[in-house]
N, C-alpha and C positions, 0 to 999 in steps of 0.2 A: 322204568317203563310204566306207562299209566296201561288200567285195566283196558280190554276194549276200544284202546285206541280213541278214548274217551278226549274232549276239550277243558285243557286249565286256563285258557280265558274267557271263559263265559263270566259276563258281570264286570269287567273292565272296562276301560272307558275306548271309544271307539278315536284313534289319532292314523289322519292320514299320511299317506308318503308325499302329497304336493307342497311345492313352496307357500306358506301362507303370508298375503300380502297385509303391507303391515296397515292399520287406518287410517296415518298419516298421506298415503298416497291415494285415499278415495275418496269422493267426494267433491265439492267443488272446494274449490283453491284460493282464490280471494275475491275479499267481498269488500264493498265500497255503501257505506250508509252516506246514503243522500238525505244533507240537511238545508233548509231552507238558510240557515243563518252560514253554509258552507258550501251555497252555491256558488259556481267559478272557480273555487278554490281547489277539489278534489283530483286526482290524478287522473280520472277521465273525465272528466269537465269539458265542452266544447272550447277548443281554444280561439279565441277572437284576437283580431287585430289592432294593435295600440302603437297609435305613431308617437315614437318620442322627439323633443326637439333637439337642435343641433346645437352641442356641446363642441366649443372649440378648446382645443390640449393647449394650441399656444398662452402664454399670460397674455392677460390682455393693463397692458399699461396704463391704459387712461384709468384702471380701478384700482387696481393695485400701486400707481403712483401719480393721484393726481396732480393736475398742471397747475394749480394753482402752490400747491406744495412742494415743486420741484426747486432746488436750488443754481442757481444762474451760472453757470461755470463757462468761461470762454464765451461768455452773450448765446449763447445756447441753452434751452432748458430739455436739451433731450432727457431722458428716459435712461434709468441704469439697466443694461442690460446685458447683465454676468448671466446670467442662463437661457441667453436665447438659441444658441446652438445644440442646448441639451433636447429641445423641441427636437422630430424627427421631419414633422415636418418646415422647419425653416433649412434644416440639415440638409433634406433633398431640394431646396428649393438653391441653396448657393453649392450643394454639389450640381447641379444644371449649369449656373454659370460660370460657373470655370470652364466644365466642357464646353462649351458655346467659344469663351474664348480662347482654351487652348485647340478647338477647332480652324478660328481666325487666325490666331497666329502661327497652325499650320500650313495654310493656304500661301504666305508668303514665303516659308523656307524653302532653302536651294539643299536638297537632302545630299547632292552628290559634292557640291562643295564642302559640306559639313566633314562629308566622308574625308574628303580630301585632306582637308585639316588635321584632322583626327591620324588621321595615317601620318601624316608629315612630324606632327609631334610626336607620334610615337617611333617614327625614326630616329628623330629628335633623342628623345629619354633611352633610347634602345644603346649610340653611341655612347649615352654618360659613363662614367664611373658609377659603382653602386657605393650607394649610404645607408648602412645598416645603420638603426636608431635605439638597437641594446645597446652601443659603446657610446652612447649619451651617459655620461654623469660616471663612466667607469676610465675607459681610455680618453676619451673625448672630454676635456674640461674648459672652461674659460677660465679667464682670468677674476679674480676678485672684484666687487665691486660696490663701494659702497653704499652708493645710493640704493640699494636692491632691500626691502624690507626685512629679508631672512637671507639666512648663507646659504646658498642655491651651486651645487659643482657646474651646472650650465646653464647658462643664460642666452637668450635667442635674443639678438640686438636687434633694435629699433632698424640698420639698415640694411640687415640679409633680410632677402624676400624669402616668402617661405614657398615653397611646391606647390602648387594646387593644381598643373595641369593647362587643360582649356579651359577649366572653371575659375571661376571669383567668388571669393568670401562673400559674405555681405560686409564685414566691417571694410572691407576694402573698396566697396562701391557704397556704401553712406561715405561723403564727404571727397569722393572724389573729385579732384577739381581742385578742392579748396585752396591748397597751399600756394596758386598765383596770385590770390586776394590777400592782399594788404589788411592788416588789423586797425580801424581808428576808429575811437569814441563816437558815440551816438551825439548826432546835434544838441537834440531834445533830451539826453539826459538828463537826470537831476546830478547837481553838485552834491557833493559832500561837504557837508558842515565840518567833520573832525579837521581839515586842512585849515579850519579857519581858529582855531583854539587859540594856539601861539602868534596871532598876526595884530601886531600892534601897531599898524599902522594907521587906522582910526582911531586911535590917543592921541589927542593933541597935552601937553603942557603948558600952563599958565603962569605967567607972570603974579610975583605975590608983590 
């Protein structure tokens, strides 16, 4: 108990109950010295207008492969160009033409005839037998052969067609045709020399 109900803080230091704000948040906040030699450049610097010129992405050929440097391949001195599809824009320029022409060459299909086909074959394949292609090289074998580079259990002969449907391979339509053409030598070939090594008929032999 103090005497008198007398005060034991007299001469202390006077600390409030408010939140005191710290000095980081007073004040002003950021400041920008404006220098003659860093005009234009500072973050708030008037911003002005600068046209730049037009850069084109494609390569341009004629620099990177001039025409006096190109080599004559097939009487043509095109231009090598393994990267011209990586451009995006030539990408969209031959994605355009194909649509264009797989546009045209919708305009002539018969869509109901196609249907028609399409059904009829698959009537077609629907009566076959089925061919399962795991009992290739297990139940399914051919015969030996020796022309065949390695020992193979099945070999797909040169005269069984193979399935493909409505569609054609490409290997099956390059050279279609060909086999009612007759094979013979070119007019204007050159001969071969080697047939003439052993030909002694231009020896003559002389009387001694």
């Amino acid at each position: 108990m103090v005497d008198n109900n007398a005060y034991i803080t007299i001469g202390d230091p006077y600390v409030t109950n408010k939140d005191i704000i710290p000095d980081r948040f007073r004040g002003k906040k950021f400041t920008v010295i404006r220098k003659p030699e860093n005009a234009g450049n500072g973050m708030f610097a008037k911003i002005t207008y600068k046209s730049e010129p037009y850069v084109a992405s494609a390569e341009k050929y004629l620099e990177s492969q001039p025409f006096d440097k190109r080599k004559n391949g097939f009487g043509s001195r095109d231009a090598m160009k393994r990267g011209e599809f990586t451009n995006y824009i030539r990408t969209e320029q031959y994605r355009e033409s194909i649509k264009a022409e797989n546009e045209i060459l919708n305009k002539g299909r018969d869509l109901e005839a196609e249907k028609a086909v399409l059904a009829k074959y698959a009537a077609i394949e629907a009566a076959k037998p089925k061919k399962f292609l795991y009992d290739i090289g297990r139940s399914k074998v051919t015969q030996f052969d020796p022309k065949q580079p390695k020992d193979y259990n099945f070999v797909i002969g040169r005269k069984e067609k193979r399935e493909t449907g409505p569609y054609s391979l490409s290997s099956q339509t390059i050279g279609l045709g060909a086999e009612k053409w007759k094979y013979s030598s070119s007019e204007h070939a050159p001969t071969s020399m080697v047939k003439k090594f052993f030909d002694a008929s231009h020896l003559e032999v002389s009387g001694v």
